[in-house]
N, C-alpha and C positions, 0 to 999 in steps of 0.2 A: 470584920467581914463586911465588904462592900457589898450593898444587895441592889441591882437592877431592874426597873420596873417597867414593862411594855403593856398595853393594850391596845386594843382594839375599839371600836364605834361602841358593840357590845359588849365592852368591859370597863368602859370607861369612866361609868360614877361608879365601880368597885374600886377601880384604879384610886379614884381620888382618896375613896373612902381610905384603900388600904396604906397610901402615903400616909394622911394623916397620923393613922396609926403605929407605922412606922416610924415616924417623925417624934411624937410622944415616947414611944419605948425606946427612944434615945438609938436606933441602928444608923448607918451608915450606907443612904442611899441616893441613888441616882434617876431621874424620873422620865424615861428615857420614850416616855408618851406624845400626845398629840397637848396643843394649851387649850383648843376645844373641840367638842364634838364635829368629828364629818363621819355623816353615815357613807359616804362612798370610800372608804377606808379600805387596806385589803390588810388583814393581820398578820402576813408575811413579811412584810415592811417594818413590824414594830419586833418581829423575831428576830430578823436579822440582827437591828442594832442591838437588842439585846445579847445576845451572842458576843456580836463582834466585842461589845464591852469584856462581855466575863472572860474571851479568850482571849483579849488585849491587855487584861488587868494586871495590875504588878502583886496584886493578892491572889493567893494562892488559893484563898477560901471563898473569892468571889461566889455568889449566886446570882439566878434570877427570879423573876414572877411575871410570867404572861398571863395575860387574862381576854379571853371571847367568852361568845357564846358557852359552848359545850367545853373549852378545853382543848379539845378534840387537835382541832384544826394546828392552835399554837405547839402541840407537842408534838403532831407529826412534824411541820417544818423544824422547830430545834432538834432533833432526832436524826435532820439532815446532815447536821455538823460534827464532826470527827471532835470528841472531846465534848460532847453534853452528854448528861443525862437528863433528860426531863421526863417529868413525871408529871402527871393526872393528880392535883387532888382534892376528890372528891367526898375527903374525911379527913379527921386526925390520925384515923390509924392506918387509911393510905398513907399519908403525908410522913408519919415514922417510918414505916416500913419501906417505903421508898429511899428514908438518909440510911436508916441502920443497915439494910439488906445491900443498896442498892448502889448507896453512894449518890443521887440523885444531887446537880448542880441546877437544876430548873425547876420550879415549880408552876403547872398549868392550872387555873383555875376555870372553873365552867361559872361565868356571871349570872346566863340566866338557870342554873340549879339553887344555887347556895343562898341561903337565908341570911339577912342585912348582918349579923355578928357569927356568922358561921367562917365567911372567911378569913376574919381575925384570928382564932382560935386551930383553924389550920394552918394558917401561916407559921405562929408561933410555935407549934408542935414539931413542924418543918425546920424552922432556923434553929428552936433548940435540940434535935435530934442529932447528936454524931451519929456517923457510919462505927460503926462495930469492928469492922476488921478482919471477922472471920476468915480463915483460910478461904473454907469454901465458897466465901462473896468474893476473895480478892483476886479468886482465880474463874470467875466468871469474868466479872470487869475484864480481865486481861483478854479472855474468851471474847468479850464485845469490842474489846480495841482490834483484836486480830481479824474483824470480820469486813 
């Protein structure tokens, strides 16, 4: 699984932080960020390429990981694109409930909430979550494509 990493101004030493992380637990990613900080940043900019990577990708399992502020902002804009799901996560047991339930290909992190090893531990909850399968999830999805 190729995993894509964007942030923002304020998300930026998470960002670093959480490559590292990723780098060590041996994943397969792409750092798809700023090389240094500019606060006059807009985090639309770093959705997009995100994006366009996962839905350019010849992996089928592609994710991503945005990170601002609150979250907030990065999931609304991937939410724009036909074929994300991105998700909020603000836990581990968001961060499951989002692959199992939901199928979620994005994960948004809120920088300034989460505690220095919190978003590690979400992460990981994230990448190792399959989606479930359930009818009734796989017939919402299909509900969220038709909309």
């Amino acid at each position: 699984m190729k995993i894509y990493v964007g942030a923002d101004h304020n998300g930026f030493v998470l960002r670093g932080r959480l490559i590292k992380y990723l780098k060590r637990s041996g994943y397969d990613m792409v750092d798809d960020g700023d090389t240094k900080l500019n606060p006059e940043d807009d985090f639309p900019v770093f959705t997009q390429k995100v994006v366009k990577d996962i839905l350019g990708s010849d992996d089928d399992e592609a994710r991503g990981i945005l990170i601002c502020g609150s979250g907030q902002g990065m999931c609304m804009a991937a939410n724009r694109f036909k074929g994300i799901r991105a998700a909020l996560g603000y836990s581990p047991q968001a961060a499951r409930t989002s692959r199992n339930d939901d199928d979620s290909n994005i994960l948004c992190l809120p920088a300034d909430v989460l505690k220095k090893d919190e978003a590690n531990l979400i992460v990981e909850t994230w990448l190792s979550t399959p989606f479930a399968g359930a009818p009734r999830y796989v017939r919402r999805l299909k509900e969220i494509d038709e909309i």
